[in-house]
BAMI-373512 format. One line per 8 residues: their letters; for each residue y, z, x of N, C-alpha, C. Coordinates in steps of 0.02 Angstrom, whole numbers, plus 32768, in hexadecimal, padded with zeros to 4 digits. Last residue first. Layout:
BEGIN
A) Y:Z:X:Y:Z:X:Y:Z:X ~ ...;
! end
This chain:
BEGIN
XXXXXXXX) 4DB7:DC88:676E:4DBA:DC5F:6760:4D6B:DC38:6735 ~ 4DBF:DD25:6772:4DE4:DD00:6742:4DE0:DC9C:673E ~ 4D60:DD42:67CC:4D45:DD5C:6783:4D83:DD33:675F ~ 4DA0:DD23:683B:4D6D:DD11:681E:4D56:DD17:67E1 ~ 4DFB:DD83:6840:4E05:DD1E:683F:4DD1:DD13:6836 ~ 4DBA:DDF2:6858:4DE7:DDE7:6807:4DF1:DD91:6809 ~ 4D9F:DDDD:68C2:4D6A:DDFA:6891:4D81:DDE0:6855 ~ 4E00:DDD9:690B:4DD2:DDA7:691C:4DA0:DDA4:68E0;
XXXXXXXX) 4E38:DE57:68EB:4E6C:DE2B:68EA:4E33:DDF5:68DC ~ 4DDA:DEA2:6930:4DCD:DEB1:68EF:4E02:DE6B:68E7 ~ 4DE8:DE7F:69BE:4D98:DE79:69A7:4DA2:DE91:6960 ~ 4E67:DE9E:69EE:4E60:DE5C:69DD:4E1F:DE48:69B4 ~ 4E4E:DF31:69D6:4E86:DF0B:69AD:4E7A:DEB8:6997 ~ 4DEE:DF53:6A3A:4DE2:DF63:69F0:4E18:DF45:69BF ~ 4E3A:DF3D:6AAE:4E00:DF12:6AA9:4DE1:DF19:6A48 ~ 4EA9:DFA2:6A99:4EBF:DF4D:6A93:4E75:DF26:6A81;
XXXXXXXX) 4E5B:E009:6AA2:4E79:E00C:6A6F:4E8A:DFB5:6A5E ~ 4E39:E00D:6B1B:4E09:DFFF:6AF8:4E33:DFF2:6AB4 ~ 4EC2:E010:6B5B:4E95:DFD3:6B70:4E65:DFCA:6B2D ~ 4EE7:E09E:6B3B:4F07:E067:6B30:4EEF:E010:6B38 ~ 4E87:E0D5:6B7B:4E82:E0E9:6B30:4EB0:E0A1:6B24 ~ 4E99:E0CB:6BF9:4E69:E0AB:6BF2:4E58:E09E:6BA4 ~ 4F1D:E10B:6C0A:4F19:E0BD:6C17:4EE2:E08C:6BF1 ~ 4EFA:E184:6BF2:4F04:E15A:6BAD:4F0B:E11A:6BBD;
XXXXXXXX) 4ED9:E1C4:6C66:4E9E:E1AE:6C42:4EC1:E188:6BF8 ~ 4F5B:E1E1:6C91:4F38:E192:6CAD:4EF4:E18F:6C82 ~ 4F8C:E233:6C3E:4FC3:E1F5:6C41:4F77:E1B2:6C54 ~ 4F2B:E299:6C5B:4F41:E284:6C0C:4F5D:E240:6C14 ~ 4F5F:E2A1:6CD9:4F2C:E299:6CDD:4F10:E280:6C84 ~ 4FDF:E2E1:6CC8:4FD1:E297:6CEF:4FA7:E28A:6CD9 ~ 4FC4:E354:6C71:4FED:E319:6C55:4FC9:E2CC:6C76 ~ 4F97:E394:6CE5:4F65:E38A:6CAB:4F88:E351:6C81;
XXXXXXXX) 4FC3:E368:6D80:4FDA:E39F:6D3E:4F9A:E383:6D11 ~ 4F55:E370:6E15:4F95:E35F:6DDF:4F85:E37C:6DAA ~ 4F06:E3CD:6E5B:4F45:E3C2:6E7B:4F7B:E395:6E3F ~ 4E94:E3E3:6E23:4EA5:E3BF:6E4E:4ECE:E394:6E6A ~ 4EEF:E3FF:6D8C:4EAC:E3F5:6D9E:4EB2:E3D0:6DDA ~ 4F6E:E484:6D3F:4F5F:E43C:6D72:4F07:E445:6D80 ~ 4FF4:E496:6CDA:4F8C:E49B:6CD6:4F8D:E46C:6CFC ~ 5058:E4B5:6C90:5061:E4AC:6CEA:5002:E4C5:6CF5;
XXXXXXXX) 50AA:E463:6BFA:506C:E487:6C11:506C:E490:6C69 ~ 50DE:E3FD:6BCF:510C:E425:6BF5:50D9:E45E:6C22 ~ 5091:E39D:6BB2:50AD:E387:6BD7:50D5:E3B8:6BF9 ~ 5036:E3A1:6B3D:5006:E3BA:6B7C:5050:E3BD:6BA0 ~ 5075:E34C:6ADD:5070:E39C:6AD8:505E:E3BE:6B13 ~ 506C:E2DC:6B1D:50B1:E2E1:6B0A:50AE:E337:6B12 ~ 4FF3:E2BB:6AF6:5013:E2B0:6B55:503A:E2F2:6B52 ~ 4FEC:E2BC:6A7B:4FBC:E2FA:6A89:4FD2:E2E2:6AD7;
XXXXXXXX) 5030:E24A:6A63:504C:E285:6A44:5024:E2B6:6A77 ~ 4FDF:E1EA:6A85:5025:E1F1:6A9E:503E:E239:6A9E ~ 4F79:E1E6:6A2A:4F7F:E1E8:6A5F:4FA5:E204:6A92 ~ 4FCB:E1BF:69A6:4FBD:E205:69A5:4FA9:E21A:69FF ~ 5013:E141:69C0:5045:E184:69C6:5009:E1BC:69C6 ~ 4F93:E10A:69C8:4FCA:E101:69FC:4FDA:E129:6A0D ~ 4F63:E10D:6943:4F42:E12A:696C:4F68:E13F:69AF ~ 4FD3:E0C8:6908:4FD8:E104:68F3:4FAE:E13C:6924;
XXXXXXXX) 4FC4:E03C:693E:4FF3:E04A:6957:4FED:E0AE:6943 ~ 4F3F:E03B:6900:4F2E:E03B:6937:4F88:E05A:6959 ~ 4F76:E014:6872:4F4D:E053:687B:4F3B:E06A:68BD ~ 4FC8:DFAF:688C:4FE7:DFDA:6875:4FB4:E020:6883 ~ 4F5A:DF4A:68C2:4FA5:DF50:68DA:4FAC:DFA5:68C3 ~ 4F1E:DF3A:683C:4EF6:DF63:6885:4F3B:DF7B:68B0 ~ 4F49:DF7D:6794:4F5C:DF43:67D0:4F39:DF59:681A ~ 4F4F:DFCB:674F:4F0C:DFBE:675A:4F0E:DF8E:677F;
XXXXXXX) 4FC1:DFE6:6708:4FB9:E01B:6735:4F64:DFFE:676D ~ 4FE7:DF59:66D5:5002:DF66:670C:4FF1:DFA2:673C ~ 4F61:DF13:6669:4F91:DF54:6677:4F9B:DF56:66CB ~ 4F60:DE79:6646:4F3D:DEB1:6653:4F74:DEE9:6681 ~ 4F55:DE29:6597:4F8D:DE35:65D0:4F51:DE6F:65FD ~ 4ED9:DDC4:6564:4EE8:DE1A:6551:4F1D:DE20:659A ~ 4EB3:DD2F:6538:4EAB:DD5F:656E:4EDF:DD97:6565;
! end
């Protein structure tokens, strides 16, 4: 069995999605763009809750994928 590359780890590629997420809060953040009454950031902040959820449900469902295929 062929070692398999650390960049192709789900962990690792899902943690990269993370930061890019993060990043585009991060940029919106000084911005003073409000939509019904909160900033555009907030509103960045709480729709990633949900980015952050799906992201976990896609972690354990490839993790589950790979135990499988390895045994």
């Amino acid at each position: 069995m062929r070692p398999k590359s650390k960049l192709s780890d789900p962990g690792i590629i899902l943690v990269g999605v993370l930061l890019f997420v993060a990043g585009i809060v991060l940029v919106w953040w000084p911005t003073d763009i409000y939509f019904m009454g909160i900033s555009l950031a907030g509103w960045l902040m709480f729709a990633s809750y949900f980015i952050w959820f799906l992201i976990a449900v896609i972690y354990v469902l490839w993790i589950e994928k790979i135990d499988k295929e390895e045994e």
